[in-house]
Structure formats: structure tokens, C-alpha cells
C-alpha positions in Angstrom: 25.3 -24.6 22.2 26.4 -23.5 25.6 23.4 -23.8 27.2 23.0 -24.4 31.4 21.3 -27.4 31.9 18.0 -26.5 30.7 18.8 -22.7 30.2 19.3 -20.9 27.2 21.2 -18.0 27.5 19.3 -15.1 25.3 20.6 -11.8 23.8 18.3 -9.0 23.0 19.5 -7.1 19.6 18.2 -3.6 20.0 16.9 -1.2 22.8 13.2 -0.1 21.9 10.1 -0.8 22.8 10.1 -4.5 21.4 13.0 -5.2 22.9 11.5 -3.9 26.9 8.5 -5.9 25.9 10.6 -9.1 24.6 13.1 -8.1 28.0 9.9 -8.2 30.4 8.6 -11.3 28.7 11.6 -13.5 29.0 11.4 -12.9 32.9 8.7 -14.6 32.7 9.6 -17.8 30.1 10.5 -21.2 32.1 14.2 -21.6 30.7 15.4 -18.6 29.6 18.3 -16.8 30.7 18.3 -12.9 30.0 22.1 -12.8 29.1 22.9 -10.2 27.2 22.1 -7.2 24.4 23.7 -4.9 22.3 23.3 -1.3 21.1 25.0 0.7 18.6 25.4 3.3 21.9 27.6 1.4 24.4 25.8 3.4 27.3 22.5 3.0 26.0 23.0 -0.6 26.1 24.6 -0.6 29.5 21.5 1.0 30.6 19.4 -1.4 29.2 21.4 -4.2 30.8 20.8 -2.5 34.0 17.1 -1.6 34.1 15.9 -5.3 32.5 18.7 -7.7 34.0 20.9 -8.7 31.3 24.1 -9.9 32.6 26.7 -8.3 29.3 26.0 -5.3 27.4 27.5 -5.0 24.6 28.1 -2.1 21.9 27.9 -3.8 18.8 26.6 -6.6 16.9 29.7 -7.8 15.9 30.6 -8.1 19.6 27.4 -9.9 20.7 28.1 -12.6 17.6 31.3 -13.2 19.2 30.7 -13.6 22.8 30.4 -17.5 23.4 28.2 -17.1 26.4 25.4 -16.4 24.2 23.3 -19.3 23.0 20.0 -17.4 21.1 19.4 -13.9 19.9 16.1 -11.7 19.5 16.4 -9.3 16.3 14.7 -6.4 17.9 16.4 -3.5 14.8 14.8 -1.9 12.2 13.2 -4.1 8.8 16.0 -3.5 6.9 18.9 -4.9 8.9 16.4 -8.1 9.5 18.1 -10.5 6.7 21.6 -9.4 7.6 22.0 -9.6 10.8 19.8 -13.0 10.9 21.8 -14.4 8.2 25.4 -13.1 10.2 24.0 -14.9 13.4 23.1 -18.0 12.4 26.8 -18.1 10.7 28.7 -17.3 14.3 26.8 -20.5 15.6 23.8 -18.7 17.1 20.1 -19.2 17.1 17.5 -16.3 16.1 14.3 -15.5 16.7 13.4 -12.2 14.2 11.5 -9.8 15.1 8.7 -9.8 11.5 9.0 -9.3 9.7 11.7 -11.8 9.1 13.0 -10.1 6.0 11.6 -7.3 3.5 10.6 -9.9 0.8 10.7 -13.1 -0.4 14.4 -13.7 -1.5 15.7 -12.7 1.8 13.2 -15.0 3.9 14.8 -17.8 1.3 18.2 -17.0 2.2 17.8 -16.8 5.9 16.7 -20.3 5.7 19.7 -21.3 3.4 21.5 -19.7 6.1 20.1 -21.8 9.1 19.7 -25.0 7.2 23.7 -24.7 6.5 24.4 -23.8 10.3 21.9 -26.9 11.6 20.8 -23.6 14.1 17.1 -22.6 15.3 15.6 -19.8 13.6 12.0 -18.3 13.3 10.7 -15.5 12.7 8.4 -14.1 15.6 4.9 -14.4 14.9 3.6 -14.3 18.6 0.2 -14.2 17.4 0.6 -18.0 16.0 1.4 -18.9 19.6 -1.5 -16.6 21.4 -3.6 -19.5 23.3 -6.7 -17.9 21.9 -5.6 -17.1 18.9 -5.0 -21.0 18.0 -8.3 -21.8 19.6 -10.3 -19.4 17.3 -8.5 -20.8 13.8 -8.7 -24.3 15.1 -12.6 -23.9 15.8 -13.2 -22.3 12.3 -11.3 -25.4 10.9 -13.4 -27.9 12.9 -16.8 -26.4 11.7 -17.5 -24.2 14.5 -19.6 -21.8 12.2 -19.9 -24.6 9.1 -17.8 -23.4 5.6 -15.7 -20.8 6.2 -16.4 -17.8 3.6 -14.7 -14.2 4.5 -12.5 -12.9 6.8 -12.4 -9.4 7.9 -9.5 -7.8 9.8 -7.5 -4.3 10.4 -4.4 -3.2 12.0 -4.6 0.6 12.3 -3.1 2.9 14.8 -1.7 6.7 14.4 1.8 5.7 15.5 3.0 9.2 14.2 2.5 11.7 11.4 2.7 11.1 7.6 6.1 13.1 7.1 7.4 11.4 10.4 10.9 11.5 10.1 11.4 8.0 11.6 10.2 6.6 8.6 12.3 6.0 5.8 12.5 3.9 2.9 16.5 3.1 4.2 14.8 1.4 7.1 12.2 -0.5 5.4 9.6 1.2 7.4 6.2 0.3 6.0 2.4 -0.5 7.6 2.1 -3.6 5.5 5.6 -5.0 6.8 4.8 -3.9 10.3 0.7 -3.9 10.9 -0.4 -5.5 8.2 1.7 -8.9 8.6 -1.3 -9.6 11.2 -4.3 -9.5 9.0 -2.9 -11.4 6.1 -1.4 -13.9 8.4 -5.2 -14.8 9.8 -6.4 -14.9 6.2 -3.6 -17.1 4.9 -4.2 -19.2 7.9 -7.6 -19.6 7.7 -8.6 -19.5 3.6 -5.4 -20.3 2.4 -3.4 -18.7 -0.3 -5.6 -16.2 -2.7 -6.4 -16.7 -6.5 -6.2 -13.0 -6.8 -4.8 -9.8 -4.6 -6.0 -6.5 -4.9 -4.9 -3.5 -3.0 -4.6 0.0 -2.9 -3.4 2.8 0.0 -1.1 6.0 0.7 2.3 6.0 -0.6 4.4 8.5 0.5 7.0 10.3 -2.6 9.7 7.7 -1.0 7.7 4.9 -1.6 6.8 4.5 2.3 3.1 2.4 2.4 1.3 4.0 5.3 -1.9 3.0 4.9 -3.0 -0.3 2.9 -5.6 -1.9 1.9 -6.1 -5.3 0.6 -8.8 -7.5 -0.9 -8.2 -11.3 -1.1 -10.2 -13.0 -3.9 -10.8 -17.2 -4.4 -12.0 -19.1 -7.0 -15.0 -20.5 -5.0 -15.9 -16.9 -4.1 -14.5 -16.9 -1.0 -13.1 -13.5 0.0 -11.1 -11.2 2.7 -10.5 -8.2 3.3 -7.9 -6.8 5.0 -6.4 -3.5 5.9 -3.4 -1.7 7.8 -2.4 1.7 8.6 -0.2 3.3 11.0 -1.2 7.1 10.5 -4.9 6.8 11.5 -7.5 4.6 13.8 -9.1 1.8 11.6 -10.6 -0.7 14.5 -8.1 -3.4 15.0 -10.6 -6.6 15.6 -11.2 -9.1 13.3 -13.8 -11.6 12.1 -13.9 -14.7 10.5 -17.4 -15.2 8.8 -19.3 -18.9 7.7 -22.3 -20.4 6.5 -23.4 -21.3 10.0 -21.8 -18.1 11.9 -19.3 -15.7 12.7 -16.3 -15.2 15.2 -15.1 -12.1 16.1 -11.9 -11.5 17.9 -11.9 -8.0 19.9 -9.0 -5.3 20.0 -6.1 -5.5 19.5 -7.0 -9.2 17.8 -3.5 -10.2 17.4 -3.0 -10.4 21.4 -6.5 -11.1 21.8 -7.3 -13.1 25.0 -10.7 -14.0 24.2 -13.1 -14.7 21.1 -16.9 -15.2 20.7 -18.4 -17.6 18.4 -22.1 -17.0 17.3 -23.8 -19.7 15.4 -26.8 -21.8 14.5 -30.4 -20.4 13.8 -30.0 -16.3 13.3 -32.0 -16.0 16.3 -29.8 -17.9 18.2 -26.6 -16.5 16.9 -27.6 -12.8 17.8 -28.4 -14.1 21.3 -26.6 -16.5 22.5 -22.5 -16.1 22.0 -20.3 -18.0 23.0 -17.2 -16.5 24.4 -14.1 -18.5 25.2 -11.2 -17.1 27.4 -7.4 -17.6 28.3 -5.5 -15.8 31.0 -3.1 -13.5 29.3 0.7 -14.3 30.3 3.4 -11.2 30.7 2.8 -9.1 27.3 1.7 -11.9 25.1 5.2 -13.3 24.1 5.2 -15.6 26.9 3.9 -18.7 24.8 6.0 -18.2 22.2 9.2 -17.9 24.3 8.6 -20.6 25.8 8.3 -22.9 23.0 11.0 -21.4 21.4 13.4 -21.8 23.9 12.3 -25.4 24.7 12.7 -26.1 21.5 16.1 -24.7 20.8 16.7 -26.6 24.2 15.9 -29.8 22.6 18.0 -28.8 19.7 15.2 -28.1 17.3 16.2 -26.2 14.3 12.3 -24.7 13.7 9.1 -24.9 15.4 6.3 -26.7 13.8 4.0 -24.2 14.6 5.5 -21.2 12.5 7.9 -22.7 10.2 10.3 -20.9 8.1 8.5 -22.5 5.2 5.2 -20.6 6.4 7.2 -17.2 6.7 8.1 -17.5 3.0 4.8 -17.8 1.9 3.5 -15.1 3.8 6.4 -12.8 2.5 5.2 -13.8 -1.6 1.5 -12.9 -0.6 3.6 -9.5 1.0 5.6 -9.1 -2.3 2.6 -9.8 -4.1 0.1 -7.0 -2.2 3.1 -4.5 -2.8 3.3 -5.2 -6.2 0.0 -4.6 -6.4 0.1 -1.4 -4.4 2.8 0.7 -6.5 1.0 -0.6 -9.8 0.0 1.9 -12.6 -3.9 1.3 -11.9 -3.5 1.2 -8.0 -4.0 4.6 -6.4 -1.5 7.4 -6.8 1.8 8.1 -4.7 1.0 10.6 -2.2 3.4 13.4 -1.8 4.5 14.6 1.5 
């Protein structure tokens, strides 16, 4: 790795909106470098480069995985290219931190990891909301007892990002609100009740089998339960809640960069009246705190980070393959046509 004492050198794969977020975040990150990034569009890369700092712009992929300079890569591109472009990275000697999701499905998250394994390269895929300060505060006060047994969980990811027949959309791309939005929801259910006895879930499918609205009901032996639901063609209130036999926390919108959660607990008089909020100072866009462990961690020559291990991405990707599955089922709701 040819990092610069303690500098990594990062590359930015892609010119959207992740990518000026990622961009305006690694400013911010004690040891990162902001190097370089590509673009299929030469220009609109070198415009990029420009306008956010990057040192090399390059036109390609292929290019970026050659340059030597660069010592990690952010996969910024659309779902579908996720797997490949991981997998082609981590072969030219790079590390990568993916945009989720990692891959599509299951197989591919398992051969990403063959793929860095064989290498000996850091790769993760990036779930900033594992890394959000109060994020880890709220599931590590529901697993300390902070409202007694944990029971449900309740949580939604929905915002009109465009039109049902939005052309931007396409089953080529992977484009999907349970990929995209609904990663969020399931993650805080996986991390907080565990893996489901049984999955449930219905939505809108468009003709080409695009999901754009999902939702999902998560049922445990002990009658435990959550339910979950994503959608990126209409409002459904993006909080969350995680719900006990002593109490309830609630995380406000959008939950997944939440920089705050209240806990309300005890007697029911007592939890209606007095809640207890707890609050972290928000850093750049919210990917601060990840960066940064990331790149200390490739800086120490880590190959994953024990906080969102590739082991944990795989799991979430079955419960993923498992929810579609269950979605595009005979007894699930029809396809809708555009």
C-alpha cells in the first residue's frame, strides 16, 4: 500500500450525489487523502476533481485500478456494477469500501469476500449507520436493558425520490427500495432481535420486476416481532422504534443519521413524562465516523472492521434474498404494471 505516513490516498468511483457527500466527508476524516476519481465522462470527472479537490481524474475504471498512487476506493455506481467492480479492485491490489448495498444478493457478497480474503486487502461495505455515534448508543442501551426485554421493532425508509415509471430505474441497474432504503430498517432489526424464524412481505412491483415500495414483517419463535417497511415513490415517516417490556426508544427522522434518541421507561406514568433524550454532535454528512475508522484501519493494515464485518453483510444480504423471495411469491401481492 502506498500510503503517506499516516495518509491513505482515496479514490471516489462515481460522480453523484453519494460520491459529493462521500467527497465533502473525507475533507473532513483525520487521514484521508482525497486523491483521485473516475467517471465514464472524462470531463465530468475532471470537473469533479476540480470542484471537491481530488488530485487525478480519471475516465475509467480500468484506469483508476491501474494508477499506483491510489491506495483505497469508494464504489459510489449503480447496484449492479457493486460485485464487479469490488471484486476487480481488490484484485489490482486496492482496498474498497462499497457503497450498499455491497452486492445484489447473497452469492455476490460471498464472492467479494473470497475476493479480499485472496488479496489480504480491506474491504467493507458502507453501512454508515453502524458507525453513527448515536446510532451505537441506542442498540447498545436496548442490549444493556435500558427498556428490560426487547420485543418489536418498528422502522420505515420512505421518500418520493421520483415517479413510478422513472426512467432511472431499471432492473439492468439493480435499482430497488429494498436494496437501497430498506437495507436501513432490516439492518436495526437484525441488529437488535437477531435473525427472524419467519419473513413476510409484500409491496409494488413494477412489470420489470423493480420493488418500489416494500413491506416487511419479521416473525420469532418467542413472539417477538418487527415490522419494517421501505419505499422510494411516496412519504412513509422515516423514524424508528425499538419497543420492551419496560419501555420504548424512538429514534427521529431520518433515523439512520439520527443524532439523537429518547428512551422512555419505568412506571407508564413516568415513561409518558419523563424521556430521556441523549445527543451527539453530528460530524460533516454523517460519514465522518465511518471514514475515519475505515481509513485507520486500512492504515493499520486491517483487512475488515470489527464493527461491520463482511460476515455481517452476508447475513443481511440472505435476510434481503429472503424478503425478495418472499415479495415476487405467488401469494404475495401482484406485479404492478406501469
Amino acid at each position: 500500500m502506498s500510503t503517506h505516513g499516516a495518509e491513505v490516498n482515496w479514490a471516489v468511483i462515481g460522480t453523484g450525489f453519494i460520491s459529493q457527500s462521500i467527497s465533502d466527508d473525507l475533507r473532513l476524516t483525520p487521514g484521508a487523502r482525497r486523491h483521485a476519481v473516475c467517471s465514464r465522462d472524462p470531463e465530468r470527472a475532471r470537473r469533479f476533481a476540480a470542484d471537491q479537490g481530488f488530485a487525478v481524474a480519471h475516465g475509467s475504471v480500468s484506469a483508476l485500478l491501474d494508477d499506483p498512487t491510489v491506495d483505497a476506493v469508494y464504489i459510489a455506481t449503480p447496484h449492479a456494477t457493486h460485485a464487479a467492480i469490488a471484486i476487480a479492485a481488490l484484485e489490482s491490489g486496492k482496498h474498497v469500501l462499497i457503497e450498499k448495498p455491497m452486492a445484489v444478493n447473497a452469492d455476490q457478497g460471498r464472492q467479494i469476500a473470497s475476493a479480499a480474503a485472496a488479496s489480504g486487502r480491506f474491504a467493507m461495505e458502507a453501512m454508515w449507520m453502524r458507525f453513527n455515534p448515536a446510532y451505537r448508543d441506542l442498540v447498545a442501551a436496548a442490549q444493556a436493558g435500558a427498556i428490560g426485554e426487547v420485543r418489536s421493532v418498528r422502522a420505515s425508509f420512505g421518500l418520493p425520490f421520483g415517479p413510478a415509471d422513472s426512467p432511472r430505474w431499471t432492473a439492468e441497474r439493480a435499482s430497488s427500495t429494498l436494496l437501497d432504503q430498506g437495507i436501513y430498517p432490516i439492518t436495526l432489526a437484525l441488529d437488535v432481535l437477531g435473525r427472524p424464524s419467519r419473513i413476510h412481505a409484500t409491496g409494488r412491483l413494477r412489470d420489470d420486476g423493480v420493488d418500489l415500495t416494500v413491506h416487511t414483517t419479521f416473525e420469532y419463535d418467542d413472539g417477538r416481532f418487527a415490522q419494517l417497511s421501505a419505499s422510494m415513490v411516496e412519504y412513509i415517516e422515516p423514524t424508528a422504534s425499538v419497543s420492551g417490556t419496560d419501555g420504548w426508544m424512538t429514534a427521529p427522522a431520518p433515523f439512520w443519521a439520527a443524532d439523537e434518541f429518547t428512551i422512555h421507561a419505568g412506571p407508564i406514568s413516568r415513561a409518558l413524562s419523563e424521556p430521556q433524550r441523549t445527543q451527539h454532535a453530528r460530524r460533516g454528512n454523517g460519514y465522518v465516523p465511518m471514514l475515519e475508522a475505515v481509513t485507520l484501519a486500512i492504515a493499520e493494515q486491517w483487512t475488515e472492521h470489527p464493527t461491520h464485518p463482511l460476515a455481517d453483510s452476508i447475513a443481511t444480504l440472505e435476510v434481503l434474498d429472503a424478503v425478495r423471495d418472499s415479495l415476487s411469491s405467488p401469494t404475495a401481492r401482484p406485479k404492478e404494471t406501469r
